[in-house]
C-alpha positions in Angstrom: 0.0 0.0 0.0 2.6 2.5 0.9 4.4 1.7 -3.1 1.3 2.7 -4.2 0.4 5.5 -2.6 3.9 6.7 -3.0 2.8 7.4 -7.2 0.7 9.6 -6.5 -2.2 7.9 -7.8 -4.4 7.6 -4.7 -5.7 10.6 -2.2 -5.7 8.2 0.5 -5.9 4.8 2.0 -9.3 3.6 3.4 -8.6 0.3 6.1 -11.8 -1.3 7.4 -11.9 -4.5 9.7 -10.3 -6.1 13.0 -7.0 -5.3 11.8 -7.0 -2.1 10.4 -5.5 -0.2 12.7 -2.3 -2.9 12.9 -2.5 -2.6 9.4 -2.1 1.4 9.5 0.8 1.4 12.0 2.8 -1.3 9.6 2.1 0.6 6.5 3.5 4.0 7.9 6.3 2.1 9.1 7.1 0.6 6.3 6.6 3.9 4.2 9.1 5.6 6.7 11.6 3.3 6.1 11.9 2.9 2.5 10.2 6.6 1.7 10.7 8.8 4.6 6.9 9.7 4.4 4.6 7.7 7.0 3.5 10.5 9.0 2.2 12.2 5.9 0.4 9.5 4.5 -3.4 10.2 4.3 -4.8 6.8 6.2 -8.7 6.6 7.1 -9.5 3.7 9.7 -13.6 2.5 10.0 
């Protein structure tokens, strides 16, 4: 998820379910490490 948002193609990430929120925490993670950009990312949790 974070590759792809990292295009440019996408306003922002929608996570729904039991694990969305563990989800969210490993995709800013993971965007921090390889793009220096997880606290910018535009994540909605329902």
């Amino acid at each position: 998820m974070a590759t792809e948002y990292q295009t440019g193609k996408y306003e922002k990430i929608v996570l729904a379910g039991p694990y969305a929120d563990v989800v969210e925490d490993r995709t800013r993670a993971y965007a921090m490490a390889n793009y220096n950009n997880g606290i910018d990312m535009k994540i909605e949790v329902i």
